[in-house]
N, C-alpha and C positions, 0 to 999 in steps of 0.2 A: 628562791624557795625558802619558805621558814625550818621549822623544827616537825612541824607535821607532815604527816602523810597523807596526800591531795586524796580527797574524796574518792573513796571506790563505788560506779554505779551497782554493780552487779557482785558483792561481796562472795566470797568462801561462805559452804555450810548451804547453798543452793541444792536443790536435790534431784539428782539424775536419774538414771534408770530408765530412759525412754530409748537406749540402744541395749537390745541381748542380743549378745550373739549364737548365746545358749537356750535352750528349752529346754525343761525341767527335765525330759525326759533325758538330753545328754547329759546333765549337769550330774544325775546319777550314776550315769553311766561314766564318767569322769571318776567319781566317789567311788564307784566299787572295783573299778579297774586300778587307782591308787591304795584301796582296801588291802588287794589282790598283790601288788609289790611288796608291800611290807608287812605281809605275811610269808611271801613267797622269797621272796631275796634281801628285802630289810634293810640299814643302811651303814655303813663302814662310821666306826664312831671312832678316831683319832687320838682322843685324851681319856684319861684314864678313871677320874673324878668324874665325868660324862656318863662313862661306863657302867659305873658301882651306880651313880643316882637311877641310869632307866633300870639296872637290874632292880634294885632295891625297891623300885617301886610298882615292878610287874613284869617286865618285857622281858623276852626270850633273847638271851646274849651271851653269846659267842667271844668268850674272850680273848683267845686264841686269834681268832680272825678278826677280831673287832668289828663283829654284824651286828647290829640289836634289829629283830623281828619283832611283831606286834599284830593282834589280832582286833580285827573292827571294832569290838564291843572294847577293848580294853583305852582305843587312841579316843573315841568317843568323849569315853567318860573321867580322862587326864584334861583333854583339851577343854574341857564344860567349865573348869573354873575360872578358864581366862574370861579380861571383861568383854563384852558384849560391844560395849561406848568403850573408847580412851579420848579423853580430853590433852590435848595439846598447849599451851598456855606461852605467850608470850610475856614478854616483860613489863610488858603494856595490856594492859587484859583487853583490850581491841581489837587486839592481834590473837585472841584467844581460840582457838577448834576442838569440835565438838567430833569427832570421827564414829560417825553411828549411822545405821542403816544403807541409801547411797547420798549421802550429804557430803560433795564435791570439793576439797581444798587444792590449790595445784600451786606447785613452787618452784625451785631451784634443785640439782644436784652433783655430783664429784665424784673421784676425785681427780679433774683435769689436771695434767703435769706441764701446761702451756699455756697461755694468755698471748692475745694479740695487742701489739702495744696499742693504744687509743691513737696515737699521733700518725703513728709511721704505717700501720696494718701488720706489720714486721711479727711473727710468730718467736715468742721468747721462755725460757722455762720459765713456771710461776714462782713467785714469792709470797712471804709473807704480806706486804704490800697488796698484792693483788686481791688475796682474802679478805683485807679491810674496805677496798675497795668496792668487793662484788657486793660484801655484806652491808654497803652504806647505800649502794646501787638501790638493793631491791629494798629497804627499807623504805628509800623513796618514792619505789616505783609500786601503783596503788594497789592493780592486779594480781601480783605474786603474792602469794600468800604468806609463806614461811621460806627457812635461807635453811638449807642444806649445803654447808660449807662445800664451797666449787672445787676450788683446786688445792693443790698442793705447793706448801714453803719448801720449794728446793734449797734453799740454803740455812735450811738447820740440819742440826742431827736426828736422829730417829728417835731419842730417848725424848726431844724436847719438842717435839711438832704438836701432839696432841692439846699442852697446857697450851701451847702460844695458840693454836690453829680454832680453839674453840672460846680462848678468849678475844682475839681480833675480831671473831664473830658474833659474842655478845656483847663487846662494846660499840660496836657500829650499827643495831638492827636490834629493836624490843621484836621484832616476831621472833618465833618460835625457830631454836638452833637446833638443828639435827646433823653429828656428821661421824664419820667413822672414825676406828680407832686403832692404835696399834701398837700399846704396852699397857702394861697392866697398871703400872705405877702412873701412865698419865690421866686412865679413868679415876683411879685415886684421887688425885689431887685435882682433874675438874671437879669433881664432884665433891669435893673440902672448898672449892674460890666459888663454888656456886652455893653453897650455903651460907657462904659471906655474901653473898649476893641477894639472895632470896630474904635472912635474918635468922637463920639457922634451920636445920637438916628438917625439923616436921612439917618448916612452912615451905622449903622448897619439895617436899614429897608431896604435900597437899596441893602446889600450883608449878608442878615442872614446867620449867622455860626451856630446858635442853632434853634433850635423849641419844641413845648409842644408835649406832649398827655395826652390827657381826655379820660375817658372811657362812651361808653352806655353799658348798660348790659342786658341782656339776660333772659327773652324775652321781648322785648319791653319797656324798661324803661331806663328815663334822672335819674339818681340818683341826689337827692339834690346836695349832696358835689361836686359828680363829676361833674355837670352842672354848680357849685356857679364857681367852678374853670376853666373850658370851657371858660364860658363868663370871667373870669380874660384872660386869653391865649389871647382871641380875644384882649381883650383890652391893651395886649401888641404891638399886631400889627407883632406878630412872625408867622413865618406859622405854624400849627397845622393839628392834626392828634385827629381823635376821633377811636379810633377801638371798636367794638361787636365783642363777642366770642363765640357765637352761638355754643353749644355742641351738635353734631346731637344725638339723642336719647334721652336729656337728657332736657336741657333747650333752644331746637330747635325740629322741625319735626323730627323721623325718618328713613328719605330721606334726598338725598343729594341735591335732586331739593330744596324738601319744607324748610331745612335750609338754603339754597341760597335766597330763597324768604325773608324768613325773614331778614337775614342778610340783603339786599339791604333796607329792610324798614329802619332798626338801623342805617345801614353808611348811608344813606339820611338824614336821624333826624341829624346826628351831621353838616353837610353842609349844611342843609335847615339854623339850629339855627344861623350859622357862619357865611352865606351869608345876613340873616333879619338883623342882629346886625353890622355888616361889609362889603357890599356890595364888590365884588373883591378880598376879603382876604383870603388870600393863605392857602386853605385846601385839605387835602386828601379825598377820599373815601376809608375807611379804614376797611381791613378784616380780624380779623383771626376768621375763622371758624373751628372746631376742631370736634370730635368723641366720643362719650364713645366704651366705650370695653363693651357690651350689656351680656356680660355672666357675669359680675363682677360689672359692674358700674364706673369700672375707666376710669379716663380722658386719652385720648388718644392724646397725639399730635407728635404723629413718625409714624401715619397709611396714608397709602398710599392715601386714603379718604379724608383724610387733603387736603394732597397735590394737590386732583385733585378741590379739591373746591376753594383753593387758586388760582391754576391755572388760573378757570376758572372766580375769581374775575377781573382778568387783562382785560377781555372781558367786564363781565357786565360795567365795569367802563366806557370801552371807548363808551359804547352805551351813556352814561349820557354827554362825552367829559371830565371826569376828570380824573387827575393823581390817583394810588392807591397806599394803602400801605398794602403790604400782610404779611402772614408767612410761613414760610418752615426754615426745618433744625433743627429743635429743635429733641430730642426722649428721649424713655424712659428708656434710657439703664443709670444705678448706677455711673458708669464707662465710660474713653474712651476706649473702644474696638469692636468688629467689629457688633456688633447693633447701636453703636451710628455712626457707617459710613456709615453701608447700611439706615439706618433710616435717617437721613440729607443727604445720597445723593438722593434716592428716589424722596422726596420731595423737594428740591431745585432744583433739574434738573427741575423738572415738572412745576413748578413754572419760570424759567427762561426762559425756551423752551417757555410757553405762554408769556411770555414778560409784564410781571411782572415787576412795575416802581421802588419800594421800597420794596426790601422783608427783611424783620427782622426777628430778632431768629435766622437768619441762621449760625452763630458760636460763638462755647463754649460755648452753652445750654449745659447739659445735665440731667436727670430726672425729665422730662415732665416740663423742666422750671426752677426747686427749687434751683440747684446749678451752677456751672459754672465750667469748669477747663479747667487751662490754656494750657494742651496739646491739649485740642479739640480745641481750637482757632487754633493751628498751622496744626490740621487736617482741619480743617474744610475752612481754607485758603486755602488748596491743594485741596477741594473737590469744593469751589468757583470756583475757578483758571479754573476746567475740564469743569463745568459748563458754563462758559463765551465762555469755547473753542467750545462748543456745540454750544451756539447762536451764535458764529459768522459764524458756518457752512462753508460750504467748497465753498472755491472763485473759480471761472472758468474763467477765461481768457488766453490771448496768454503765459503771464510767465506760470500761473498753468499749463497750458497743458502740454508743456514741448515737444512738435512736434520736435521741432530739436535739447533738449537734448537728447530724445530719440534715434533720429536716427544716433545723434554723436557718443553717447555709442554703440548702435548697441546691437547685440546677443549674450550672455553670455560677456556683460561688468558689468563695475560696476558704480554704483553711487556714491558711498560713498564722492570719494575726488574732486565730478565734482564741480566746481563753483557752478550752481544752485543749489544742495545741500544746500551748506553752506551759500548763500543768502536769502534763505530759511528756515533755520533751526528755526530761532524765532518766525515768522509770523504762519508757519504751524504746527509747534508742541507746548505742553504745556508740561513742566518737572517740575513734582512734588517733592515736599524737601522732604518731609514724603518717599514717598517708596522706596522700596531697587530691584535697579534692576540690580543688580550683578551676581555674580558667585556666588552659595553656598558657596564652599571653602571660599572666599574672604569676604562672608557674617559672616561665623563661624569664619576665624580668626578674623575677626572686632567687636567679643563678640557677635552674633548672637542676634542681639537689634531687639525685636521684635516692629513696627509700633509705638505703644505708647510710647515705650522707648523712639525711634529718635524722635519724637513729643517732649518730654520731653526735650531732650536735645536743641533744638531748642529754646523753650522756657527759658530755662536755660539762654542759652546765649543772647538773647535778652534782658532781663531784668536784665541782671547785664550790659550787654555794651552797650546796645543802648539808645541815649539819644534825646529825643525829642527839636522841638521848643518851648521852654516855651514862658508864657508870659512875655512883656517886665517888670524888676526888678523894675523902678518908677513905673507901672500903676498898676502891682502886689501889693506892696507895701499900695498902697491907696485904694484899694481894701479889703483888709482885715482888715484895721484902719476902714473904715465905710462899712462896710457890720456886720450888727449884726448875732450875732450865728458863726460866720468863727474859725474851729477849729486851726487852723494852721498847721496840720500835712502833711509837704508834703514833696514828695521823692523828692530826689537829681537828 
């Protein structure tokens, strides 16, 4: 493999919207019933600068209790300023997204605390290592879109994870890095190595290649830390993403409507708090909604439930006019094997179909989150790929018709070796790496590789011979002499 990234048939920025799972009529009913909470019970705001910014700028707050309430006309007309589009931007402007109306990007997400070794299958805690790797993965691999940093450097400190963990991720992969965070001092200082990177702070504000996430959690609450770090994000001036996780049955209603309710109150808290503090600044309405398993109590994130909730975030979002960022693809299968495909395609189709702006998780999750492995990346690239082929649904015009290949061929002709055939063969079909669409015979002599083998092998080669765009060697360089905590371990 070279330095490029193999041809994508069916590119990011495809426009979905041909699954709702909503009609207009619920979608309101969604709107006025989340109206109705936070008017009525409102939501526990943890930090104290949180506090003073929503009172300061209208909302009814309870200091004592730490509740901020809020009445429909007032979340209206806070949330009006955010943008409408957020452009996402790689380092490579190829890799660039346009997050407007339901125009489709689907990618990677974290943060797994496990990795399966490539070699052995063996389940290990992740490393630094493993970041550079996922991130050189999907760089290569055509269908994923953007690299939401996978897992977790178990073997640093907590003060030093953020600089290494985002810059392992922008030297191995120009698309677009999105990943969380968890000191204040490390959003700092990416965001000082990324202006070295960009050629100083207006041009990386004018083409961000990275952005945050904060989390609210479920039910109803700004967590201190996660909010202290929220308003750090904002005050980089990166675009940002706040997601709730709303577990239906669990730490949400359980209904899918009444965790949809909820959820809409949590993604409003993080874009109400983004927009008082930063009027204009580039935030998501950010969703993952998930499940329990009601017989057991486990968390669910590969049921099909998921996926239609995610789905149907793509909708409540564009009722608000903002870009979202969902989930799909993730499941709960140990292993790659054929749960962890029916589980990620399920809900990634679903998700895509409704036109879904940013869907993450959706490759090389695998056990409800925890690990990662690198054959399901190369699955889950081929399950993107079919995905995209779906939303771009089938064109009709005078080529597609085919009115007078038809009648050239005539009655028992053949197509195969007609010109429109073979001008067509890209546009209209999607050929997956993964399956095997042979002959038996020709399958058994080729060692009979079942699915996750050729995944494997895929991966194999990619990551011994493909070699990304690093960063330039001088900016590299002074990057790691003043970036405190920078481990220096990095792949060739």
């Amino acid at each position: 493999m070279g330095r490029r990234n193999r041809k994508n048939q069916f590119p990011g920025g495809l426009t979905g919207g041909l699954y709702k799972p909503l009609t207009e009529e619920k979608i309101e009913k969604i709107h006025k019933a989340a109206m109705k909470v936070f008017e009525d019970t409102g939501i526990e705001v943890n930090d104290e600068r949180a506090l003073k910014a929503f009172h300061e700028a209208g909302a009814i707050v309870d200091f004592d209790k730490k509740i901020v309430k809020a009445k429909e006309e007032w979340i209206l007309e806070k949330i009006s300023t955010a943008p409408e589009a957020v452009t996402l931007y790689g380092r490579d402007e190829k890799n660039n997204m346009v997050l407007d109306g339901y125009d489709v990007y689907i990618g990677t997400g974290g943060t797994a605390t496990n990795a399966l070794d490539l070699e052995t299958g063996e389940r290990k805690p992740s490393t630094l290592e493993d970041v550079q790797k996922a991130a050189r993965l999907v760089d290569a691999l055509e269908n994923i879109h953007y690299f939401v940093i996978s897992c977790f450097p178990n073997e640093l400190e907590k003060e030093n994870i953020d600089v290494n963990r985002f810059y392992a991720a922008l030297r191995n992969t120009t698309k677009h890095v999105m990943g969380g965070v968890y000191t204040r001092e490390g959003i700092e200082n990416i965001t000082k190595y990324a202006e070295e990177i960009a050629g100083g702070r207006d041009k990386l504000l004018e083409k961000p290649f990275l952005s945050f996430i904060t989390c609210i959690m479920s039910p109803l609450v700004m967590d201190k830390d996660y909010t202290d770090l929220m308003i750090a994000a904002i005050e980089s001036g990166l675009p940002l993403a706040t997601p709730t996780a709303p577990m239906a049955g669990s730490t949400s209603p359980g209904s899918l409507a009444g965790t949809l309710v909820q959820m809409t109150v949590e993604a409003l808290s993080g874009v109400l708090l983004t927009q008082i503090i930063d009027p204009g600044h580039p935030v998501l309405f950010s969703c993952v909604p998930t499940t329990s398993d009601l017989r057991t109590g486990a968390f669910c994130f590969g049921s099909i439930e998921m996926g239609m909730m995610n789905a149907a975030c793509s909708q409540i979002s564009r009722f608000y006019k903002l870009p979202n960022y969902t989930t799909a693809g993730v499941n709960e299968s140990k292993i790659p094997d054929i749960q962890s495909g029916y589980e990620s395609m399920a809900t990634t189709l679903l998700c895509a179909l409704s036109g879904c702006n940013y869907i993450h998780d959706a490759a090389g999750l695998i056990e409800s989150g925890l690990s990662i492995s690198y054959e399901q990346y190369v699955i889950d690239n081929d399950i993107i790929g079919m995905c995209m082929r779906a939303v771009k649904g089938i064109d009709v015009d005078e080529n597609t018709l085919a009115v007078d290949v038809i009648n050239d061929v005539g009655p028992a002709g053949n197509f195969l070796s007609h010109n429109h055939t073979i001008q067509n063969m890209q546009s209209e079909f999607f050929y997956n790496k993964v399956s095997d669409r042979k002959t038996r015979i020709t399958w058994e002599e080729e060692g009979a590789l079942d699915g996750t083998e050729r995944a494997r092998i895929i991966a194999k080669d990619i990551l011994t011979n493909y070699k990304p765009n690093f960063i330039d060697k001088e900016i590299e360089e002074k990057i790691l002499e003043s970036t405190p905590g920078m481990v220096k371990k990095w792949l060739d």
